[in-house]
C-alpha positions in Angstrom: 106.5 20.4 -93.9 104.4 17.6 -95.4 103.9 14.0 -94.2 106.2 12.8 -97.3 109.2 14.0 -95.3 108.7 11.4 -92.6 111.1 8.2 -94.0 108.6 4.9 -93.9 109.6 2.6 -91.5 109.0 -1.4 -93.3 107.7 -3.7 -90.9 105.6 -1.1 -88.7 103.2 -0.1 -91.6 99.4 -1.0 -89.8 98.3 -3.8 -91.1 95.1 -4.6 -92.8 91.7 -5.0 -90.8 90.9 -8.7 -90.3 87.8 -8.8 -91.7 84.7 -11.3 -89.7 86.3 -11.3 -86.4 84.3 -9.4 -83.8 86.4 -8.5 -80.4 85.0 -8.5 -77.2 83.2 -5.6 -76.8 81.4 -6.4 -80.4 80.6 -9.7 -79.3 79.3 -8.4 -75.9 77.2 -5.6 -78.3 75.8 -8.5 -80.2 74.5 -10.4 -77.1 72.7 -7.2 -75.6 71.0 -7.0 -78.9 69.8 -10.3 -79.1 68.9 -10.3 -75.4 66.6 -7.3 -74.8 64.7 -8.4 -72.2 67.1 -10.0 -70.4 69.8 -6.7 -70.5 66.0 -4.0 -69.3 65.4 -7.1 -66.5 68.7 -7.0 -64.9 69.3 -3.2 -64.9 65.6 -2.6 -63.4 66.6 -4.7 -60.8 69.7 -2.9 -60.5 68.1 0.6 -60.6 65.6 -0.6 -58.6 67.9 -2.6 -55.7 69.9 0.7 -55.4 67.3 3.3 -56.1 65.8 2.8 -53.8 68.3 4.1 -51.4 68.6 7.0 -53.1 66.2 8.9 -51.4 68.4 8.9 -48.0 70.8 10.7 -49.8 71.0 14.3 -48.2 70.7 12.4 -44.5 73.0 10.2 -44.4 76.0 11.6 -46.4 78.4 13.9 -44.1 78.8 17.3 -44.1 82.4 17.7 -43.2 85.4 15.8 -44.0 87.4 19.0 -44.6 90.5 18.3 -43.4 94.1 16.7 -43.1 94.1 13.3 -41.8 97.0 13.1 -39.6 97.4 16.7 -39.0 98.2 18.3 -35.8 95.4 20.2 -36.0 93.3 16.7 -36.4 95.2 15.9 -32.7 94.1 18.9 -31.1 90.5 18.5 -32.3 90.7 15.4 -30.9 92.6 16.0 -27.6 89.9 18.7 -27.1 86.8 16.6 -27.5 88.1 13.9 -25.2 89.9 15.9 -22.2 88.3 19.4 -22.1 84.3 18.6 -22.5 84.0 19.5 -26.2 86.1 22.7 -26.4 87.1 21.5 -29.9 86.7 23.2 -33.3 83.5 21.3 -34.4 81.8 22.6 -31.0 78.7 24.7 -31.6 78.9 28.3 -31.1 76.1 30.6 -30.4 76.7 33.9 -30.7 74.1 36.4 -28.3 74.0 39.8 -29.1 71.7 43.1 -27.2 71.5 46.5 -28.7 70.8 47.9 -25.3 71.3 45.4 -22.7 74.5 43.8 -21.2 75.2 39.7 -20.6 74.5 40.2 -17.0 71.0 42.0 -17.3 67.7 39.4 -16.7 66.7 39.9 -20.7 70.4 38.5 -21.7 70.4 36.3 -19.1 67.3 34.6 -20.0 68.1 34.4 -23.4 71.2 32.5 -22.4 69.6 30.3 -20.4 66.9 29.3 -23.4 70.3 28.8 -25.7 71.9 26.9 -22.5 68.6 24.4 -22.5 68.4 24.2 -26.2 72.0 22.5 -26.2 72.0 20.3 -23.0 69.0 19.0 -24.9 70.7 17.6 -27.9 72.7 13.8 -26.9 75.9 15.3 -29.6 76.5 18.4 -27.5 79.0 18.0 -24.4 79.6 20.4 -22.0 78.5 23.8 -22.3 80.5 26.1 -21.5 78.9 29.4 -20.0 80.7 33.3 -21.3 83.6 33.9 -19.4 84.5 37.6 -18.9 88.0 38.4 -21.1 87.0 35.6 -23.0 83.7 35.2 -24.4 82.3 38.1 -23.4 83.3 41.5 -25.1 84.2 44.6 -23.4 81.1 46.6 -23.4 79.6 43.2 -22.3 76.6 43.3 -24.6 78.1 40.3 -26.7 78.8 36.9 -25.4 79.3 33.2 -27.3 78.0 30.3 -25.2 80.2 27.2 -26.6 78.1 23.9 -27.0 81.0 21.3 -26.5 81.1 18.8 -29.4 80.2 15.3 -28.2 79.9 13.6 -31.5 82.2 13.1 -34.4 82.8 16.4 -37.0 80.1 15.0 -39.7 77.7 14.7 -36.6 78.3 17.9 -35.1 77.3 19.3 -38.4 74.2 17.7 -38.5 73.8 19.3 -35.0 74.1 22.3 -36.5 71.6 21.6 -38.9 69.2 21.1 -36.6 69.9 23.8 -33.6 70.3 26.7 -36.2 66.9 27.5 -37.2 65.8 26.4 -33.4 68.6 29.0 -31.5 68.0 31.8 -34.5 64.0 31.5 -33.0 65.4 32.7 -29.3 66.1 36.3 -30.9 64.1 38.7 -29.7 63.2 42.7 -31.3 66.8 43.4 -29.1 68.8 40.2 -28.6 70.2 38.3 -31.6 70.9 34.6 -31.5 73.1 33.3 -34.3 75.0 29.8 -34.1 78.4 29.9 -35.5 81.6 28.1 -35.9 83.5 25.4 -38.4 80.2 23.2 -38.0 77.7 25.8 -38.4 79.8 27.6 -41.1 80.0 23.9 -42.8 76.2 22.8 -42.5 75.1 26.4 -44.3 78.1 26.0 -46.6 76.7 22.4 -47.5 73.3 23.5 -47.4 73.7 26.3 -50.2 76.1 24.9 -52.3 73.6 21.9 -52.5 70.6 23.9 -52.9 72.6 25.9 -56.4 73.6 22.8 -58.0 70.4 21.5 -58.3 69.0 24.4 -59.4 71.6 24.9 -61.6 70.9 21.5 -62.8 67.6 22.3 -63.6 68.4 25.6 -65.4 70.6 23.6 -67.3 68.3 20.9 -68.5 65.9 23.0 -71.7 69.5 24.2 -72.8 70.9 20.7 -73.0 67.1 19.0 -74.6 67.7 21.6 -77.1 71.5 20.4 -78.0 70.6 16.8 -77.8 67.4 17.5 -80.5 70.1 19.2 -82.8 72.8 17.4 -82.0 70.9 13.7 -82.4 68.7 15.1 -85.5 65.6 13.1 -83.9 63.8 13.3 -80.7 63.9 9.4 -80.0 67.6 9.4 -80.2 67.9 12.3 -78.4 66.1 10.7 -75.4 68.9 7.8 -75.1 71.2 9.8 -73.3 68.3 10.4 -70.6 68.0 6.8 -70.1 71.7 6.1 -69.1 71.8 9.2 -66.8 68.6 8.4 -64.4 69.6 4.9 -64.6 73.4 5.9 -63.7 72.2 9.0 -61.5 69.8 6.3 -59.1 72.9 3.4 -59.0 75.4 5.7 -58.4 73.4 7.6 -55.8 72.1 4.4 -54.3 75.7 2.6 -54.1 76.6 6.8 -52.3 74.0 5.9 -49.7 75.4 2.2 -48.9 79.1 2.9 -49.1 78.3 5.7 -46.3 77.8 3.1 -43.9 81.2 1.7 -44.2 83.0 4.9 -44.4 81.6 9.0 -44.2 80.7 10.4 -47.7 80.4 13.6 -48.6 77.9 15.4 -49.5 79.3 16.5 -51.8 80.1 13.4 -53.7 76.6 13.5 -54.8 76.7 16.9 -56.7 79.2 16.4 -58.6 78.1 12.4 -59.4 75.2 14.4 -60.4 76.9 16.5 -62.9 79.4 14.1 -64.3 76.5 11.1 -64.9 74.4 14.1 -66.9 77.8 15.1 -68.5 79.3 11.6 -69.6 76.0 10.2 -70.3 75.5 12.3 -73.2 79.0 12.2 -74.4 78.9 8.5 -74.5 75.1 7.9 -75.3 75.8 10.5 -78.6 79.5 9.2 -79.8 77.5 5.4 -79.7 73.9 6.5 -81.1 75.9 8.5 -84.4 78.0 5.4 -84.9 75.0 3.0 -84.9 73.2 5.2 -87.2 76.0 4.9 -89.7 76.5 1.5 -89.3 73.1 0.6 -89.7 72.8 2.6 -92.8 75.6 0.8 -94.5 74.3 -2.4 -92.9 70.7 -2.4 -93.0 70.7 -4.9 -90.2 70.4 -3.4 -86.4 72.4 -6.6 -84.5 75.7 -6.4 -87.1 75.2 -2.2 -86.7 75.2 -2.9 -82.8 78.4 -5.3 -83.4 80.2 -2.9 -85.3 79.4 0.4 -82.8 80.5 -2.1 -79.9 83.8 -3.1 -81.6 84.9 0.8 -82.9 82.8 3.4 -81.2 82.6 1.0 -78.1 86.1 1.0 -77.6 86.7 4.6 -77.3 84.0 4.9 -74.7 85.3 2.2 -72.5 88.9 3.6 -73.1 87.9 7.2 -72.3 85.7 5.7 -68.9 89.0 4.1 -67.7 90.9 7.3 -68.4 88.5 9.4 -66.4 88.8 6.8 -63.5 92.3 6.7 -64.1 92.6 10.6 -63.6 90.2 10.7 -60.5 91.9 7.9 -58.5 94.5 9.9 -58.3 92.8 12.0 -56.2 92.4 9.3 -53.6 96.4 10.3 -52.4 94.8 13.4 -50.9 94.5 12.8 -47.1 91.4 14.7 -47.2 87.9 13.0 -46.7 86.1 15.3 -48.5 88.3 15.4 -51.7 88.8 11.5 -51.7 85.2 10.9 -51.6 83.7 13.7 -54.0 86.0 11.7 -56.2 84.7 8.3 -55.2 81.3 9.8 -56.4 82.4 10.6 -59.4 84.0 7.1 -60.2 81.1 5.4 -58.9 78.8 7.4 -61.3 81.0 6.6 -64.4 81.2 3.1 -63.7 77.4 3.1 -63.9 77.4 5.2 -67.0 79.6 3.2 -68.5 78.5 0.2 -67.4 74.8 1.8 -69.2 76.3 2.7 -72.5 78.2 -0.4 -72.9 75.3 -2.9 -72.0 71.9 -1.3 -71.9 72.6 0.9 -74.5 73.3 -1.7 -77.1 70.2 -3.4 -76.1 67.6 -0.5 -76.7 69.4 0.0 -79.9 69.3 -3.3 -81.3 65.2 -3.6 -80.4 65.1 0.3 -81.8 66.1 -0.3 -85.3 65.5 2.2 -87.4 63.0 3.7 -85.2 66.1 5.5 -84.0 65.4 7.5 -86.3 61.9 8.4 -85.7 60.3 11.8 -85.1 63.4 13.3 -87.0 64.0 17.0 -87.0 63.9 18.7 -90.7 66.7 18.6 -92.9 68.7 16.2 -90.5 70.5 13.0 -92.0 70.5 10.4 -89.8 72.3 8.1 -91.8 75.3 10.2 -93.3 78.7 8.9 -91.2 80.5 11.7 -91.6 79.9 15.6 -91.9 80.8 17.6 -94.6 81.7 20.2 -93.0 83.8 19.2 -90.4 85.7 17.3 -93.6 86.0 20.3 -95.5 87.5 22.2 -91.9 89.9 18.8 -92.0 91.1 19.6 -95.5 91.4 23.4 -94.9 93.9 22.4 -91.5 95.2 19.7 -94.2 96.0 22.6 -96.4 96.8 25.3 -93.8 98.2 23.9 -90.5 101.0 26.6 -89.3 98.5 29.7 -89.8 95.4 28.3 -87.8 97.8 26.0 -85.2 99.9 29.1 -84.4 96.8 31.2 -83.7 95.1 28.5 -81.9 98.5 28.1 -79.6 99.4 31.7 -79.2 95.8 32.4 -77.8 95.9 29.1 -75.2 99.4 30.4 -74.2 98.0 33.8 -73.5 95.6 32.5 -71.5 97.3 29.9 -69.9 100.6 33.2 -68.7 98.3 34.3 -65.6 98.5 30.6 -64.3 101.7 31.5 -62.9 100.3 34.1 -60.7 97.9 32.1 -59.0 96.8 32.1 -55.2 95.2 29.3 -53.2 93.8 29.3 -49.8 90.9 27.3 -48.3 87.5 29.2 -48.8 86.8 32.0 -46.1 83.3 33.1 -44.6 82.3 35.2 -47.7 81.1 31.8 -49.5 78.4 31.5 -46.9 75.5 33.2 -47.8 74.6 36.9 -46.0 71.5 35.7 -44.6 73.3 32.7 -43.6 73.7 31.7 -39.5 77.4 31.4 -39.7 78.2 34.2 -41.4 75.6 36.6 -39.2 77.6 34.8 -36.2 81.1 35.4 -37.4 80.5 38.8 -37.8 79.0 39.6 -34.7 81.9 38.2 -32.5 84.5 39.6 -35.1 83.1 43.0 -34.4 82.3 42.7 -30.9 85.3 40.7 -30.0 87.7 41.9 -32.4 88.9 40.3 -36.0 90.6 37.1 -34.6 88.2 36.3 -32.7 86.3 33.9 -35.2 89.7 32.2 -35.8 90.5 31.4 -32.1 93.5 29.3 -32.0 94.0 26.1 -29.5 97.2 25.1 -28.2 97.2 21.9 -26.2 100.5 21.1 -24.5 101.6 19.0 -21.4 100.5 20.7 -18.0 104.3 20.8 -17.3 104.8 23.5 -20.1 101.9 25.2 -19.6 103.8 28.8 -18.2 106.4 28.3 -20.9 103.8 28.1 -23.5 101.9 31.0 -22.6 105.0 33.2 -22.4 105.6 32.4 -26.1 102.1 33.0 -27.1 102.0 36.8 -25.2 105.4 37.6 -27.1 104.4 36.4 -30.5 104.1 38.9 -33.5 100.2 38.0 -34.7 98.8 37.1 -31.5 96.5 39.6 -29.7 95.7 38.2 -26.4 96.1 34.7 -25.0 93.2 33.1 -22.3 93.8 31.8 -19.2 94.9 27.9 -19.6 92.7 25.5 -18.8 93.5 22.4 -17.5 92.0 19.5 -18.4 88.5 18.5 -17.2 88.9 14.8 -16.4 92.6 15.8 -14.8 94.9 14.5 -17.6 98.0 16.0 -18.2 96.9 18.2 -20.7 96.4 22.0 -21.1 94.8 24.0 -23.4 95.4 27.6 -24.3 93.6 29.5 -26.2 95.0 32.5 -28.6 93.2 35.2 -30.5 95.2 36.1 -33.7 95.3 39.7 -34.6 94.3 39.2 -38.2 91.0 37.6 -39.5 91.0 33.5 -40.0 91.3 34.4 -43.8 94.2 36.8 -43.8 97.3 35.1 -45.1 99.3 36.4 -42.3 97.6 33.9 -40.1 99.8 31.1 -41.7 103.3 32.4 -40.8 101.8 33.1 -37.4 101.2 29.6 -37.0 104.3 28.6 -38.3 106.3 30.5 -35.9 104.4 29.7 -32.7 104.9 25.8 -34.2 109.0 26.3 -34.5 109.2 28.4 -31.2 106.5 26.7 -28.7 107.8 23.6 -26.7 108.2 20.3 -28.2 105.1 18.7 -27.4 102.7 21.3 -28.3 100.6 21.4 -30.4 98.4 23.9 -32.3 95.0 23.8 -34.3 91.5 25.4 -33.9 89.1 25.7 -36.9 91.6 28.4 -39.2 94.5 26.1 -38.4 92.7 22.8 -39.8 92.1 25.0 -43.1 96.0 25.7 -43.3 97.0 22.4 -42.5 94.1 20.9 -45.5 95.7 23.4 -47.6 99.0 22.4 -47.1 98.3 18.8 -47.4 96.5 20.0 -51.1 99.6 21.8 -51.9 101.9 18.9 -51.0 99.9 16.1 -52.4 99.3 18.1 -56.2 102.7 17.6 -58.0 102.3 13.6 -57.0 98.9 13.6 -58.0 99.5 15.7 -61.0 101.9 13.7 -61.9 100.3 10.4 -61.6 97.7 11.7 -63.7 100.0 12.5 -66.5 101.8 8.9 -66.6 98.7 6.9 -66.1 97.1 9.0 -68.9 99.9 8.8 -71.2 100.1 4.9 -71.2 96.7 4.4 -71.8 96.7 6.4 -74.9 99.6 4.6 -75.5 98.4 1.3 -75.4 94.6 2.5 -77.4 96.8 4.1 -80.1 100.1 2.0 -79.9 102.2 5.2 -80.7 104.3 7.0 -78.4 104.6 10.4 -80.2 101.4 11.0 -80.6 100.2 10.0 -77.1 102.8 12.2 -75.5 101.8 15.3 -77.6 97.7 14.5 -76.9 98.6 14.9 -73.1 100.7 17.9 -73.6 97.9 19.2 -75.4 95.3 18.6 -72.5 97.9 20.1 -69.8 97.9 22.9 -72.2 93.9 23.5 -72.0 93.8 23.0 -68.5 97.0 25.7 -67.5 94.9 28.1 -69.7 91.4 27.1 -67.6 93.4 27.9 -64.5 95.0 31.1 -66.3 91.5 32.4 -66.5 90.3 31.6 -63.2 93.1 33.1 -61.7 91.9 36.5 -63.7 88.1 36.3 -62.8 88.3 34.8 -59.1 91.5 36.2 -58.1 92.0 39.7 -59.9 88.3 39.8 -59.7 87.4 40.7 -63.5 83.6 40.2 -64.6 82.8 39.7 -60.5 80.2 42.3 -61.0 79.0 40.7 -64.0 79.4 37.4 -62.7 77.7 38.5 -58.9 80.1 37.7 -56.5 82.6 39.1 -53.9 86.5 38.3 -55.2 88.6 36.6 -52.3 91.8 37.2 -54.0 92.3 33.1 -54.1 91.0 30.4 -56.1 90.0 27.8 -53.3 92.8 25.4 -52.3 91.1 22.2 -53.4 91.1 23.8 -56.9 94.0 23.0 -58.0 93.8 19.5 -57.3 90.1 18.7 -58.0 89.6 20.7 -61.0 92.9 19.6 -62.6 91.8 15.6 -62.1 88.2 16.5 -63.5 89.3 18.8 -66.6 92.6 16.4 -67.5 89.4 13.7 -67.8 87.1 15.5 -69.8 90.2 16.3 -71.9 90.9 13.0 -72.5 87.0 12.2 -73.2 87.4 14.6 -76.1 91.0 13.0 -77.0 90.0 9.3 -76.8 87.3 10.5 -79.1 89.6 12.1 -81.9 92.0 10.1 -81.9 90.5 6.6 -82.1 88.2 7.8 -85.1 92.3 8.8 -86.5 93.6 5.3 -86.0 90.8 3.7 -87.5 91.0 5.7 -90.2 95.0 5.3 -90.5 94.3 1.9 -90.0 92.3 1.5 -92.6 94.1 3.2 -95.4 97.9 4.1 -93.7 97.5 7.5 -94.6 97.9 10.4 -92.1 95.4 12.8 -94.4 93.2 10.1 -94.6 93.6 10.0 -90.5 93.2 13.7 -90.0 90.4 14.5 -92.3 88.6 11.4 -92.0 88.7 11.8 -87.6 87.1 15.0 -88.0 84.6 14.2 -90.8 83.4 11.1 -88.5 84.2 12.6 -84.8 84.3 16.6 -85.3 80.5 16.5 -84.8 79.9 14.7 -81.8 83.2 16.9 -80.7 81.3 19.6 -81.0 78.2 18.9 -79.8 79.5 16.8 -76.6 80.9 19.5 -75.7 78.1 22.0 -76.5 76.5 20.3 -74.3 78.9 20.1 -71.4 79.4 23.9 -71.6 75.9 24.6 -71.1 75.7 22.5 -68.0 78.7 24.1 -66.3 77.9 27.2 -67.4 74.8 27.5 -65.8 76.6 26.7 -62.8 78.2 30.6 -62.6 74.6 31.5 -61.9 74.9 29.9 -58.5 75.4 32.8 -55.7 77.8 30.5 -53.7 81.4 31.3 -55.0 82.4 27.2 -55.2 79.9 26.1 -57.6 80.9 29.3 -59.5 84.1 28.7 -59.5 83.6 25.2 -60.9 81.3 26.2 -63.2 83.0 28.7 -64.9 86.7 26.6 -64.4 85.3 23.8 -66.2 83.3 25.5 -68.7 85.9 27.4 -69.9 88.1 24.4 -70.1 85.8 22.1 -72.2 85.1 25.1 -74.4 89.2 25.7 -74.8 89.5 22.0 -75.0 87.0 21.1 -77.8 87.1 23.6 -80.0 91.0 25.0 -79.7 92.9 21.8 -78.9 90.7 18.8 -80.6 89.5 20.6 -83.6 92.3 22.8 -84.3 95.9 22.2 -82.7 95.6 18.3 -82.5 94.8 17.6 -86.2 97.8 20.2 -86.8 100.3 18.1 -84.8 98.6 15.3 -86.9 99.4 16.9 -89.9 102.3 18.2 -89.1 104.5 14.8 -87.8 101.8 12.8 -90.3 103.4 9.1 -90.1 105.5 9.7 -87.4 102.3 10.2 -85.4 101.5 6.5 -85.2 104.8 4.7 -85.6 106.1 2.5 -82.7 109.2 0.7 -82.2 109.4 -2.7 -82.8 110.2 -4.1 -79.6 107.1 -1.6 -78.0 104.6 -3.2 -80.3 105.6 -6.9 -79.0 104.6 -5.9 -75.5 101.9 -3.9 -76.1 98.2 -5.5 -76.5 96.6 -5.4 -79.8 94.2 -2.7 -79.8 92.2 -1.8 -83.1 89.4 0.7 -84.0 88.7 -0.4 -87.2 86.0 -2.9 -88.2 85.2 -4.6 -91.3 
């Protein structure tokens, strides 16, 4: 099928480029060019101003957040905080341990009473609670858990833990072990190590990417531009982190992966701009009409694909989870910056650069040529052959993409805290001394009244192994709490339809959580919340295309596409982190689950790098298309222009996430290799093989419109003259 076969439509033919009219974005390019000093002034006091927060960073952001706002687990945590002196899942556990001794021998005993001090001495721990026998204190008696009561909010009560850890691990002794455990503990050394990897894995990453930015941008003084939007995104971005913490709790978090997508972006951007002004001022030979004409084509695509990735990650926001909302409130924040970078200060170094752009060039690089040959000679061979490289570029996404349907979530267990780890030492000590629910206690808080009734339900419930005395409240309100020890560990997926029963069978007003029951009810929230948000994502993404490219067909396919990428990123997660393939190679214990803020988070952060790639494409097409009306014209001339800085954008990407699987904790893994593997399907399967075929293969149906949706869509162009 040829693009002959597609009847002309008269009246809806592109129209010619009005040449000596600048649009906004070119008029803003040619201000910043004129205005050097003015443009450096005002972003060194805005790096400054903000920087200078930065350094607060790792204090002040929160450590928790990992949970469903609302829940009933939420209520219980909070009933328990204010009536029973802390009991509550954020309470700090310590966790004492003898070889030889039991709990009531002196060398116990005085070890208990150093952990007892040790707590009473921190202002955020309540009431602590001494072992109770049948409780906390196991039947050979040689383990017990003293419970520091949580007198603070979740994201303080990790910071508690940060501090107490290190000073309660320091009580052991050659036959007594003192670990601190629980959600707060388990949080502060998941937070801790996940933190630590990224930036390692950030610097790992950095001689890989200088290498790909020296190739890529031919010259090292080019090749530097993209290092001067990222520091002056990463320290904005970082600074505006630390001051929105005070209006509202920020993750952690938020900061690694503003990190990694102000590294990411800035390149894409900083090389998709820096190639087109080279061009430009080749054919121009003056740098401030060069630095109009980037702005007004090159420009555009950049803001467009900035609004699309802060299109895709506000839909994140409808999860009622802290932690996701505000990992993607760091991300947004850093892309404003970076976009805010490339569109202003970007322009400005370029115009005072000149040709010096140019300058300490590598051998045997063009600077000036716009297009690659051989990207255009790939265009003309899809031109010439688009069923036999589209099918085998579709049949081997589908492939991938089959095992998608298989795929588990559940909220990460203990085995992402490292060995060595606190928590983890903890958790194992009470599962084994205690038995395997034990780390997973549940808390049922009801109305004194149906306190008996409750407790009958909880002894003759499938799943639960013993039930504690209740305990009635502490400042004598009408609440009870009962705890439960499920018979399976906290991870076990029988754990959830035990909840679920003792929820449909208990009385009316109780109510059930504990630290295992806030992770089910986080991961139900994710599970509930990802068809809207998935969904959002889709329609906002489509009508932007729509109104960039003003075609309908070819938007709709370009997002079918990227859905396409990112069900065959999943499909291979699912095979590594859930079947467990390459976990030897890859060094980690399989949990047989991808984590349960996956599916969400990844899918918002690989449908945005998709469109990144997409927005690149397919603007360099309708400029092209514009220019001449012809849809080999459109195909060919896209990837001649845009095929290179395809490639080498995402080159570059891949490297970065990639050297995120080194990481020993299992989340940045999983993101690393999630994300890698989608911008490596995504680049070089969909944007330089199956969308050029679609191109080819609907050729001027691609970019026609209907008449009426052309009225009432703006007037977007790429082109330039």
């Amino acid at each position: 099928m040829t693009s002959t076969t597609f009847p002309q439509v008269t009246g809806h033919e592109p129209e010619p480029p009005r040449p000596g009219r600048s649009g906004p974005l070119g008029r803003l390019g040619g201000w910043t060019a004129g205005h050097f000093k003015h443009v450096l002034i005002g972003w060194l006091v805005v790096v400054a101003g903000l920087g200078a927060f930065a350094p607060q960073v790792t204090s002040v952001l929160s450590g928790a957040g990992w949970q469903s706002n609302g829940s009933e687990s939420v209520r219980v945590r909070e009933l328990a905080q204010e009536h029973f002196g802390g009991n509550a899942s954020s309470a700090i556990q310590v966790v004492v341990s003898s070889k030889n001794d039991r709990v009531t021998d002196a060398p116990v005993r005085k070890v208990i009473a150093e952990v007892t001090r040790e707590l009473k001495a921190d202002h955020r721990i309540g009431e602590v609670i001494a072992p109770q026998p049948g409780v906390s204190i196991s039947q050979d008696g040689q383990t017990a858990v003293v419970l520091g009561g949580a007198n603070a909010n979740p994201d303080d009560m990790v910071r508690a833990a940060d501090d107490l850890k290190d000073p309660l691990r320091k009580l052991s002794t050659d036959d007594i072990t003192v670990r601190a455990t629980g959600a707060s503990t388990m949080w502060s050394d998941f937070n801790t190590a996940n933190l630590d990897a990224m930036i390692h894995a950030e610097i790992l990453s950095w001689p890989v990417v200088l290498v790909v930015l020296a190739i890529a941008f031919g010259s090292l003084v080019a090749a530097g531009l993209p290092l001067l939007l990222t520091m002056a995104g990463l320290a904005a971005s970082v600074g505006s982190l630390v001051l929105l913490s005070h209006v509202m709790p920020i993750s952690i978090w938020a900061m690694d992966f503003a990190l990694m997508f102000a590294l990411a972006l800035g390149i894409d951007y900083a090389l998709f701009l820096v190639v087109r002004f080279r061009a430009a001022l080749a054919e121009t030979g003056d740098r401030r009409r060069a630095v109009i004409q980037t702005m007004d084509t090159a420009g555009k695509a950049v803001l467009l694909s900035g609004l699309t990735v802060l299109v895709s990650l506000s839909a994140v926001t409808l999860v009622p989870a802290p932690a996701v909302r505000t990992m993607a409130i760091g991300i947004m924040l850093s892309v404003v910056f970076i976009l805010a970078a490339t569109l202003t200060l970007l322009p400005a170094v370029l115009g005072k650069l000149g040709p010096r752009v140019n300058k300490f060039a590598l051998p045997r690089t063009r600077a000036d040529r716009p297009s690659s040959p051989r990207f255009a000679a790939w265009g003309e061979r899809l031109w010439r052959q688009p069923l036999r490289f589209g099918a085998l570029a579709l049949a081997v996404l589908i492939a991938l993409a089959v095992p998608v349907l298989g795929l588990k979530t559940a909220m990460p267990s203990i085995k992402v805290v490292p060995e060595n780890d606190s928590s983890r030492q903890g958790y194992e000590l009470v599962s084994t001394a205690l038995g395997k629910g034990a780390p997973g206690m549940l808390q049922v808080v009801v109305p004194s009244a149906d306190a008996d009734a409750t407790v009958k339900v909880l002894t003759s419930t499938d799943g639960i192994a013993a039930a504690a005395p209740a305990q009635p409240a502490v400042d004598g309100s009408r609440w009870t709490m009962i705890q439960a020890m499920p018979s399976v560990d906290p991870s076990d997926g029988q754990l959830a339809h035990t909840v679920a029963d003792l929820r449909a069978e208990l009385p009316p007003h109780a109510l059930v959580g504990g630290a295992a029951v806030e992770n089910l009810d986080l991961k139900q929230a994710l599970d509930d919340k990802a068809p809207l948000v998935i969904g959002v994502i889709l329609t906002l993404g489509f009508i932007l295309l729509l109104i960039a490219l003003q075609a309908p067909l070819i938007s709709a396919l370009a997002v079918l596409t990227n859905l396409l990428a990112t069900a065959a990123a999943f499909g291979v997660a699912k095979l590594i982190f859930q079947d467990g393939h390459l976990s030897g190679l890859l060094g980690f214990e399989p949990q047989s689950f991808l984590d349960g803020w996956g599916p969400v988070f990844f899918f918002a952060m690989i449908f945005a790098i998709a469109m990144d790639y997409t927005v690149f494409l397919l603007s360099s097409a309708k400029e092209h298309y514009e220019h001449t009306g012809e849809p080999k014209h459109a195909v060919v001339g896209a990837l001649a222009h845009s095929g290179r800085v395809i490639f080498a954008a995402a080159a570059v990407m891949v490297a970065v996430f990639f050297t995120f699987a080194l990481a020993d904790p299992l989340p940045p893994k999983e993101m690393g290799i999630v994300l890698g593997v989608a911008v490596l399907l995504d680049a070089f399967l969909i944007r330089l093989v199956l969308l050029p075929v679609l191109l080819r293969l609907t050729g001027r149906a691609a970019w026609w419109a209907p008449a009426w949706l052309r009225r009432i869509l703006p007037d977007v162009r790429f082109s330039h003259d």
